[in-house]
N, C-alpha and C positions, 0 to 999 in steps of 0.2 A: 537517669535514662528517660529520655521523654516519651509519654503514654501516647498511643493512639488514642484523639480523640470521640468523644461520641454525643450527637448530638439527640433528644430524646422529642418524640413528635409534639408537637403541641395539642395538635388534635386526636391523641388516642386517652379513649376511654378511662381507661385504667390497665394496671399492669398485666402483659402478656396471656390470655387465657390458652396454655398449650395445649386444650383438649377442645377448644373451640375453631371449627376448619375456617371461619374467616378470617382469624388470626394466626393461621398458618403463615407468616412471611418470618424472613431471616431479622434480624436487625438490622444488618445496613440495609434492606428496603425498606423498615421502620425509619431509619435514622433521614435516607433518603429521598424519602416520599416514591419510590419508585412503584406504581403497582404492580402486585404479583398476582397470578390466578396460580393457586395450587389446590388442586382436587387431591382427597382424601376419602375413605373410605368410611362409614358411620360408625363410630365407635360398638362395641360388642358390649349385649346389655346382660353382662354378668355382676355378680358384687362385688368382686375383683376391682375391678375398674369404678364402680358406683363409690365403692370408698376412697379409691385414689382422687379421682375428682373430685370427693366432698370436702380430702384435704387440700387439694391443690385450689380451686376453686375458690377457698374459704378467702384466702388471702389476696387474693384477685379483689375481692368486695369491701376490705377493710383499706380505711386510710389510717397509716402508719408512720408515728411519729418519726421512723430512725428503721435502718434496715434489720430484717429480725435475726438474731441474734446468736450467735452458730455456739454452743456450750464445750469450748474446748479450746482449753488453754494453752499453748503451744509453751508456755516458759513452764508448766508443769511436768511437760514430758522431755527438755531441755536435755537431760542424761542420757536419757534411754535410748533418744534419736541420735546423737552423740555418740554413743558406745554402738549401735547398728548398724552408723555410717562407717567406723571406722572398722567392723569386724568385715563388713561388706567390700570395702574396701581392698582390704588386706583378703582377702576370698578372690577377688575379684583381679585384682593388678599385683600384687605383693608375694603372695604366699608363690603364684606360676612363675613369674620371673626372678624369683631368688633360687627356684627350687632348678629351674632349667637352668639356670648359669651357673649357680654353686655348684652343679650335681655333674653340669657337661665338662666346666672346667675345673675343678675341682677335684674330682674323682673318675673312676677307669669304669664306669658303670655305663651298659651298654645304654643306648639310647631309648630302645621298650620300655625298659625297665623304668627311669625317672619318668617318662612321660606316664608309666601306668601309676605312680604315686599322686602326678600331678593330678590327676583326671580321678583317683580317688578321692583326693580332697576336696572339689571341686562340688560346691554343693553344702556343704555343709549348715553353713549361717543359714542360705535360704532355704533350704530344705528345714532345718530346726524352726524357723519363722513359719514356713508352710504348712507345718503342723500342729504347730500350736494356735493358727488360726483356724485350722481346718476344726479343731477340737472345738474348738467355739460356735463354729456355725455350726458344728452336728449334732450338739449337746442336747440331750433334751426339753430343756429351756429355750425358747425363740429369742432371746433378748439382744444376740448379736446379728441374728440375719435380716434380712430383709423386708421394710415394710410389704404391708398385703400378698405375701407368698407361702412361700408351702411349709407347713408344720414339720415336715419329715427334712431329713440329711441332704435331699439333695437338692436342697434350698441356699448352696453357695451364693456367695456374691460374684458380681460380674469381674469384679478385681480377682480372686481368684480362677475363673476360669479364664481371662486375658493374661498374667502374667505366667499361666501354666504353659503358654502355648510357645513361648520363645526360650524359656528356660528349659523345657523339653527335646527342642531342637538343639542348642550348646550343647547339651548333656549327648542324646543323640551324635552325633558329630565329635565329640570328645571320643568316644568310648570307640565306636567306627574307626576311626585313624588311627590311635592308639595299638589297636590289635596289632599289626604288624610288625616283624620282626626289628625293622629299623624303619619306625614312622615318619611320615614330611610332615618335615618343621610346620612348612607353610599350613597345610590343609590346619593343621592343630593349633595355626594363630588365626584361623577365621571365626572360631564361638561368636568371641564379643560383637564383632562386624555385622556378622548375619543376624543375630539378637535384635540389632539395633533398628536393618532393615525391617524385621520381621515384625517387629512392634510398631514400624511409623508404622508398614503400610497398612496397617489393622487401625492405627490411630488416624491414617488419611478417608479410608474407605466410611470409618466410622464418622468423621468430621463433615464429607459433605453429606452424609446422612443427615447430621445435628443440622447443618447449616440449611437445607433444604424442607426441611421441617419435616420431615418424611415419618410414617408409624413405625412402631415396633412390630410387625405383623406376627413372626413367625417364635420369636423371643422376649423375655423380656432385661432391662440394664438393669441389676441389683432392684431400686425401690419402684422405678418406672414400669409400668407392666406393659404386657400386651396389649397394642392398641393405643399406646398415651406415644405423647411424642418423642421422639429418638433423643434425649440430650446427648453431649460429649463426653467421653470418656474422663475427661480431666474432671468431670464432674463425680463420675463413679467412682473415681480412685479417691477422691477426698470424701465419700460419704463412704465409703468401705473400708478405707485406712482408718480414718477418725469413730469408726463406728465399731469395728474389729481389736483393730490393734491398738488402738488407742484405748479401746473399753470402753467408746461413749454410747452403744447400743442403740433403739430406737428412738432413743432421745433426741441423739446427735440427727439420726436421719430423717423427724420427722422437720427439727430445726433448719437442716440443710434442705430440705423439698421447701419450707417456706421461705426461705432468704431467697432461693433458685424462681420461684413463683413468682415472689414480689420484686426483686429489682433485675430489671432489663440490664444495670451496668455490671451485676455479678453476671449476669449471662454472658456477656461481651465478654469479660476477661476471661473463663472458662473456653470460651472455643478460642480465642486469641491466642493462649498457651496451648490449645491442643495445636494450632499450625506450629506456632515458637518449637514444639517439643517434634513434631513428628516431619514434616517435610526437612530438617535438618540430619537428623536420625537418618533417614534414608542416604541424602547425597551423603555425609559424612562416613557413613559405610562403607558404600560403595568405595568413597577415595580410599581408604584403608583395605578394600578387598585389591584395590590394583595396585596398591603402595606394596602389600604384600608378597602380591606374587612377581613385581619386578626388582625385588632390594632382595639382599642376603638373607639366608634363613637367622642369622643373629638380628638382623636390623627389623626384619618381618615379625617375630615374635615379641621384640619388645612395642612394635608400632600395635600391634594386636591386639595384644593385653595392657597395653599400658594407654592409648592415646582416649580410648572408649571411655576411662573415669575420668583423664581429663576433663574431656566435652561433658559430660555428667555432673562432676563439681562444676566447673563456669558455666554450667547450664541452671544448675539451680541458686548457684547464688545469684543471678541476675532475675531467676521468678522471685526467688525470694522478694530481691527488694522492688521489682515491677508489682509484685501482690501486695506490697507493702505500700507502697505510694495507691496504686487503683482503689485499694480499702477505705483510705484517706480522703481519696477524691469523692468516691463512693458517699459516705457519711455524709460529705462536707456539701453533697448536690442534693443530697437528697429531698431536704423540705422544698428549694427551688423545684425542683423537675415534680415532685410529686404537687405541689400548688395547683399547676398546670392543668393537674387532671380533673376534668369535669365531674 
Protein backbone atom coordinates (compact mmCIF):
# COMPACT_ATOMS: atom_id res chain seq x y z
CA UNK A 1 0.00 0.00 0.00
CA UNK A 2 1.68 3.22 -0.82
CA UNK A 3 2.46 5.65 2.39
CA UNK A 4 1.59 9.37 2.20
CA UNK A 5 4.73 10.97 1.85
CA UNK A 6 6.28 13.60 4.10
CA UNK A 7 8.68 15.85 3.65
CA UNK A 8 10.68 17.14 6.76
CA UNK A 9 11.91 21.14 6.79
CA UNK A 10 15.32 21.73 6.36
CA UNK A 11 15.20 24.78 8.23
CA UNK A 12 13.58 23.65 11.59
CA UNK A 13 15.63 23.81 14.56
CA UNK A 14 15.09 20.69 15.96
CA UNK A 15 12.12 18.28 16.66
CA UNK A 16 8.66 19.71 17.22
CA UNK A 17 8.58 21.66 20.79
CA UNK A 18 4.56 21.11 21.49
CA UNK A 19 4.56 23.38 24.48
CA UNK A 20 6.55 26.09 22.59
CA UNK A 21 3.54 28.60 20.78
CA UNK A 22 5.95 29.32 17.85
CA UNK A 23 5.94 25.88 17.08
CA UNK A 24 2.33 25.65 17.15
CA UNK A 25 1.90 24.57 13.28
CA UNK A 26 0.42 21.18 11.99
CA UNK A 27 2.87 19.24 10.00
CA UNK A 28 1.79 19.79 6.61
CA UNK A 29 2.54 23.44 7.33
CA UNK A 30 5.94 22.24 8.65
CA UNK A 31 6.19 19.96 5.71
CA UNK A 32 4.99 22.77 3.46
CA UNK A 33 6.60 25.83 4.48
CA UNK A 34 3.09 27.41 4.64
CA UNK A 35 3.17 30.07 7.61
CA UNK A 36 0.79 29.70 10.13
CA UNK A 37 0.06 32.38 13.05
CA UNK A 38 -1.64 30.39 15.84
CA UNK A 39 -2.21 32.32 19.20
CA UNK A 40 -2.22 30.31 22.15
CA UNK A 41 -2.68 31.00 25.45
CA UNK A 42 0.66 30.95 28.10
CA UNK A 43 0.90 27.87 29.47
CA UNK A 44 -0.30 27.54 33.54
CA UNK A 45 2.71 27.74 35.79
CA UNK A 46 1.86 24.67 37.92
CA UNK A 47 4.24 21.56 38.54
CA UNK A 48 1.93 19.67 36.65
CA UNK A 49 2.92 20.85 33.49
CA UNK A 50 6.68 22.03 34.83
CA UNK A 51 7.26 18.19 34.76
CA UNK A 52 5.51 17.41 31.57
CA UNK A 53 7.68 19.86 29.79
CA UNK A 54 10.92 18.89 31.43
CA UNK A 55 10.09 15.37 29.94
CA UNK A 56 8.81 16.43 26.84
CA UNK A 57 11.33 19.03 26.30
CA UNK A 58 14.24 16.91 27.16
CA UNK A 59 14.18 15.12 23.96
CA UNK A 60 13.56 18.15 21.83
CA UNK A 61 17.42 19.08 22.94
CA UNK A 62 19.06 15.57 22.32
CA UNK A 63 20.30 14.47 19.01
CA UNK A 64 19.31 10.82 18.73
CA UNK A 65 20.94 8.19 17.14
CA UNK A 66 17.55 6.15 15.98
CA UNK A 67 14.04 6.95 17.08
CA UNK A 68 13.36 6.12 20.95
CA UNK A 69 12.30 3.22 21.47
CA UNK A 70 8.68 2.07 22.54
CA UNK A 71 9.31 -1.30 25.15
CA UNK A 72 6.68 -3.48 24.06
CA UNK A 73 6.75 -6.36 22.26
CA UNK A 74 3.81 -7.02 20.21
CA UNK A 75 5.02 -10.90 19.26
CA UNK A 76 4.85 -11.21 23.21
CA UNK A 77 1.43 -10.46 23.53
CA UNK A 78 0.69 -12.56 20.13
CA UNK A 79 -2.00 -14.98 22.14
CA UNK A 80 -3.64 -12.91 24.13
CA UNK A 81 -4.58 -10.36 21.40
CA UNK A 82 -5.50 -13.39 19.48
CA UNK A 83 -7.89 -15.00 21.76
CA UNK A 84 -9.56 -11.06 22.61
CA UNK A 85 -10.08 -10.70 18.98
CA UNK A 86 -11.70 -13.67 18.55
CA UNK A 87 -13.94 -13.51 21.98
CA UNK A 88 -14.70 -9.84 20.67
CA UNK A 89 -15.57 -11.01 17.83
CA UNK A 90 -17.69 -13.76 18.49
CA UNK A 91 -19.42 -10.90 21.25
CA UNK A 92 -19.66 -8.80 18.61
CA UNK A 93 -21.16 -10.47 15.15
CA UNK A 94 -21.27 -14.32 16.13
CA UNK A 95 -22.99 -15.04 19.32
CA UNK A 96 -26.38 -12.08 17.99
CA UNK A 97 -26.61 -13.70 14.65
CA UNK A 98 -26.59 -17.36 15.55
CA UNK A 99 -28.78 -16.68 18.44
CA UNK A 100 -31.43 -14.50 16.34
CA UNK A 101 -31.72 -17.04 13.47
CA UNK A 102 -31.21 -20.33 15.50
CA UNK A 103 -33.79 -19.01 18.01
CA UNK A 104 -36.34 -17.28 15.18
CA UNK A 105 -36.12 -20.27 12.97
CA UNK A 106 -35.46 -22.74 14.97
CA UNK A 107 -37.93 -22.60 17.69
CA UNK A 108 -41.51 -21.22 18.61
CA UNK A 109 -40.02 -18.69 21.17
CA UNK A 110 -41.58 -15.39 21.01
CA UNK A 111 -39.51 -12.64 19.61
CA UNK A 112 -38.87 -10.65 23.39
CA UNK A 113 -37.72 -13.29 24.67
CA UNK A 114 -34.45 -14.29 22.15
CA UNK A 115 -33.78 -10.63 21.75
CA UNK A 116 -33.84 -10.34 25.75
CA UNK A 117 -30.95 -13.31 25.83
CA UNK A 118 -29.37 -11.61 23.03
CA UNK A 119 -28.87 -8.15 24.77
CA UNK A 120 -27.96 -10.05 27.98
CA UNK A 121 -25.01 -11.42 26.42
CA UNK A 122 -24.18 -8.56 25.02
CA UNK A 123 -21.22 -7.04 26.84
CA UNK A 124 -19.67 -9.55 28.29
CA UNK A 125 -15.82 -9.80 26.99
CA UNK A 126 -15.80 -6.09 27.14
CA UNK A 127 -17.32 -5.47 30.21
CA UNK A 128 -14.75 -8.30 31.73
CA UNK A 129 -11.82 -6.20 29.91
CA UNK A 130 -13.35 -2.92 31.44
CA UNK A 131 -12.80 -4.14 34.48
CA UNK A 132 -9.95 -5.52 34.93
CA UNK A 133 -8.49 -2.51 33.53
CA UNK A 134 -10.39 -0.34 35.68
CA UNK A 135 -8.80 -2.39 38.70
CA UNK A 136 -5.54 -1.27 37.43
CA UNK A 137 -5.94 2.19 37.22
CA UNK A 138 -7.62 2.33 40.75
CA UNK A 139 -5.32 0.21 42.54
CA UNK A 140 -3.39 1.76 44.87
CA UNK A 141 -0.17 1.76 43.15
CA UNK A 142 0.03 4.52 40.29
CA UNK A 143 2.04 2.20 38.00
CA UNK A 144 -0.62 1.90 35.39
CA UNK A 145 -2.17 5.27 35.10
CA UNK A 146 -1.19 8.10 33.95
CA UNK A 147 1.98 10.10 33.81
CA UNK A 148 1.86 13.51 35.99
CA UNK A 149 -1.76 12.99 37.30
CA UNK A 150 -3.73 12.28 40.25
CA UNK A 151 -2.66 9.71 42.94
CA UNK A 152 -6.35 8.86 43.69
CA UNK A 153 -8.98 6.40 41.36
CA UNK A 154 -10.25 8.89 39.37
CA UNK A 155 -7.16 9.10 37.51
CA UNK A 156 -8.44 6.76 34.36
CA UNK A 157 -6.92 7.04 31.28
CA UNK A 158 -8.48 8.92 28.33
CA UNK A 159 -8.90 5.31 26.51
CA UNK A 160 -11.20 4.52 29.18
CA UNK A 161 -13.28 7.18 29.36
CA UNK A 162 -13.45 7.50 25.18
CA UNK A 163 -14.41 3.96 24.62
CA UNK A 164 -17.13 4.15 27.76
CA UNK A 165 -18.93 6.49 25.76
CA UNK A 166 -20.20 4.58 22.65
CA UNK A 167 -20.35 1.16 24.39
CA UNK A 168 -22.90 2.90 26.70
CA UNK A 169 -24.93 4.09 24.06
CA UNK A 170 -25.12 0.14 22.15
CA UNK A 171 -26.00 -1.10 25.51
CA UNK A 172 -28.42 1.78 26.09
CA UNK A 173 -30.28 1.19 22.78
CA UNK A 174 -30.12 -2.63 23.19
CA UNK A 175 -31.95 -2.76 26.47
CA UNK A 176 -34.60 0.33 25.15
CA UNK A 177 -35.85 -1.77 22.22
CA UNK A 178 -35.72 -4.92 23.56
CA UNK A 179 -38.40 -4.13 26.24
CA UNK A 180 -41.11 -4.46 24.08
CA UNK A 181 -43.38 -7.15 23.76
CA UNK A 182 -42.54 -7.94 19.96
CA UNK A 183 -39.38 -5.63 19.38
CA UNK A 184 -38.07 -4.19 15.63
CA UNK A 185 -35.77 -5.98 14.28
CA UNK A 186 -34.38 -2.99 12.72
CA UNK A 187 -34.13 -0.43 15.74
CA UNK A 188 -32.02 -3.65 17.41
CA UNK A 189 -29.57 -3.78 14.28
CA UNK A 190 -28.61 -0.22 14.80
CA UNK A 191 -25.92 -0.75 18.17
CA UNK A 192 -22.99 -1.46 15.80
CA UNK A 193 -23.77 1.57 13.28
CA UNK A 194 -24.30 4.16 15.76
CA UNK A 195 -21.08 2.95 17.92
CA UNK A 196 -19.27 3.53 14.92
CA UNK A 197 -20.70 7.10 14.12
CA UNK A 198 -20.28 7.90 17.70
CA UNK A 199 -16.63 7.20 17.93
CA UNK A 200 -15.58 8.85 14.44
CA UNK A 201 -17.18 11.81 15.35
CA UNK A 202 -15.45 12.10 18.78
CA UNK A 203 -12.19 10.92 16.80
CA UNK A 204 -13.01 13.82 13.94
CA UNK A 205 -13.71 16.72 16.54
CA UNK A 206 -10.73 15.52 18.45
CA UNK A 207 -8.37 15.31 15.20
CA UNK A 208 -8.80 18.82 13.94
CA UNK A 209 -8.16 19.67 17.62
CA UNK A 210 -4.67 17.56 17.17
CA UNK A 211 -4.34 18.98 13.78
CA UNK A 212 -4.61 22.69 14.68
CA UNK A 213 -2.37 22.52 17.54
CA UNK A 214 -4.96 23.73 19.82
CA UNK A 215 -4.46 23.36 24.26
CA UNK A 216 -5.92 21.16 26.32
CA UNK A 217 -7.80 23.86 28.26
CA UNK A 218 -10.37 22.37 30.12
CA UNK A 219 -9.11 18.53 30.32
CA UNK A 220 -6.54 16.61 30.12
CA UNK A 221 -5.64 13.20 27.23
CA UNK A 222 -4.27 10.40 29.51
CA UNK A 223 -0.23 11.57 30.02
CA UNK A 224 -0.87 15.18 28.15
CA UNK A 225 -2.12 17.49 30.79
CA UNK A 226 -3.80 20.54 30.91
CA UNK A 227 -2.43 23.23 28.95
CA UNK A 228 0.18 20.90 26.77
CA UNK A 229 -0.98 20.37 23.30
CA UNK A 230 -4.09 18.41 22.10
CA UNK A 231 -2.40 15.05 20.51
CA UNK A 232 -4.75 12.49 18.60
CA UNK A 233 -6.48 10.08 20.11
CA UNK A 234 -4.76 7.13 18.09
CA UNK A 235 -1.95 8.36 20.16
CA UNK A 236 -3.84 7.69 23.50
CA UNK A 237 -5.29 4.52 22.65
CA UNK A 238 -1.64 3.15 22.07
CA UNK A 239 -0.19 4.67 25.27
CA UNK A 240 -3.34 3.35 27.32
CA UNK A 241 -3.63 0.10 25.64
CA UNK A 242 0.25 -0.71 25.73
CA UNK A 243 0.45 0.78 29.14
CA UNK A 244 -2.88 -0.95 30.84
CA UNK A 245 -3.55 -3.79 29.24
CA UNK A 246 -0.51 -4.67 27.98
CA UNK A 247 1.13 -4.11 31.49
CA UNK A 248 3.93 -1.86 30.26
CA UNK A 249 2.99 0.96 32.89
CA UNK A 250 4.82 4.26 33.13
CA UNK A 251 7.58 2.81 31.38
CA UNK A 252 5.70 2.23 28.17
CA UNK A 253 4.35 5.89 28.63
CA UNK A 254 7.09 7.82 29.50
CA UNK A 255 8.89 5.83 26.30
CA UNK A 256 5.84 6.64 24.01
CA UNK A 257 5.85 10.80 25.14
CA UNK A 258 9.46 10.51 23.90
CA UNK A 259 9.27 8.79 20.51
CA UNK A 260 5.81 11.25 20.08
CA UNK A 261 8.56 14.32 21.08
CA UNK A 262 11.17 13.30 18.86
CA UNK A 263 10.05 12.15 15.51
CA UNK A 264 7.64 14.41 13.50
CA UNK A 265 7.17 11.10 11.22
CA UNK A 266 5.61 9.15 14.26
CA UNK A 267 3.35 12.11 14.61
CA UNK A 268 2.20 12.07 10.88
CA UNK A 269 1.19 8.62 11.11
CA UNK A 270 -0.80 9.01 14.33
CA UNK A 271 -3.09 11.64 13.09
CA UNK A 272 -3.04 9.85 9.45
CA UNK A 273 -4.86 6.88 11.10
CA UNK A 274 -6.85 9.01 13.21
CA UNK A 275 -8.49 10.33 9.64
CA UNK A 276 -8.03 6.39 7.92
CA UNK A 277 -10.08 5.29 11.24
CA UNK A 278 -12.70 7.82 11.87
CA UNK A 279 -14.14 9.81 8.87
CA UNK A 280 -14.72 6.16 7.42
CA UNK A 281 -16.59 5.06 10.69
CA UNK A 282 -18.85 7.66 10.22
CA UNK A 283 -19.95 7.52 6.29
CA UNK A 284 -19.80 3.69 6.64
CA UNK A 285 -22.46 3.86 9.44
CA UNK A 286 -24.36 5.88 8.22
CA UNK A 287 -24.68 3.61 4.81
CA UNK A 288 -25.62 0.64 7.16
CA UNK A 289 -28.14 2.86 9.26
CA UNK A 290 -30.08 3.39 5.67
CA UNK A 291 -29.20 -0.25 4.43
CA UNK A 292 -31.14 -1.12 7.45
CA UNK A 293 -34.02 0.60 7.52
CA UNK A 294 -34.78 -0.07 3.68
CA UNK A 295 -33.99 -4.11 3.41
CA UNK A 296 -35.92 -6.94 5.37
CA UNK A 297 -35.81 -7.16 8.99
CA UNK A 298 -33.59 -10.70 8.18
CA UNK A 299 -31.12 -8.83 5.74
CA UNK A 300 -31.16 -5.54 8.24
CA UNK A 301 -29.90 -7.53 11.17
CA UNK A 302 -27.41 -9.52 9.66
CA UNK A 303 -25.95 -6.15 7.73
CA UNK A 304 -25.94 -4.71 11.54
CA UNK A 305 -24.23 -6.99 13.15
CA UNK A 306 -22.22 -8.47 10.84
CA UNK A 307 -20.84 -5.79 8.26
CA UNK A 308 -19.31 -3.45 11.25
CA UNK A 309 -16.42 -6.38 12.12
CA UNK A 310 -15.91 -6.65 8.65
CA UNK A 311 -14.77 -3.02 8.15
CA UNK A 312 -13.06 -3.52 11.59
CA UNK A 313 -10.89 -6.63 10.57
CA UNK A 314 -9.96 -4.85 6.89
CA UNK A 315 -9.51 -1.86 8.75
CA UNK A 316 -6.97 -3.11 10.85
CA UNK A 317 -5.18 -5.33 8.86
CA UNK A 318 -4.41 -2.67 6.41
CA UNK A 319 -2.98 -0.33 9.81
CA UNK A 320 -1.40 -3.15 10.56
CA UNK A 321 0.76 -3.41 7.59
CA UNK A 322 0.64 0.75 6.90
CA UNK A 323 2.25 0.88 10.58
CA UNK A 324 4.46 -1.70 9.53
CA UNK A 325 6.01 -0.09 6.45
CA UNK A 326 5.76 3.91 8.13
CA UNK A 327 8.13 2.23 11.18
CA UNK A 328 10.48 1.05 8.52
CA UNK A 329 10.56 4.28 6.66
CA UNK A 330 10.60 5.99 9.99
CA UNK A 331 14.09 4.29 11.13
CA UNK A 332 15.48 4.04 7.75
CA UNK A 333 15.04 8.38 7.36
CA UNK A 334 15.98 9.02 10.36
CA UNK A 335 19.74 9.85 10.62
CA UNK A 336 19.08 11.80 6.93
CA UNK A 337 16.25 14.08 8.27
CA UNK A 338 17.81 14.38 11.71
CA UNK A 339 21.41 15.49 9.97
CA UNK A 340 19.48 18.41 8.83
CA UNK A 341 18.94 19.71 11.97
CA UNK A 342 20.96 22.62 12.98
Amino acid sequence: MAQPSLEISQHEPRPRDPHNPSDEKTLEQQASGTAASITAPPPANNSTLENFNSLTHRDGRERLEEPPALPFNMRDHKMSVSIFTLLVVAECTVVPLTLYYGLKYGTTMRSGIYFAIITSLFGFVTGYEFGIRAWRLVRKTDEYRPLFGSPRFWGFDSTHYVLTIPFTVMLVIMIIFSIPHHPSVRALSIPMPVGMIVTGIMFVINGWAAQRSWRLMYFRLSSHVKNSICPPLTFCLLEDICAVDGKGGKKFRTAALARYQASPRFRALLLQLQWFWSIPAIVIGVVLMIVIYVTTDDIAYGVGWGMPTIWALVWTWVTVEWVRRALQVEKECWKPETSQIV
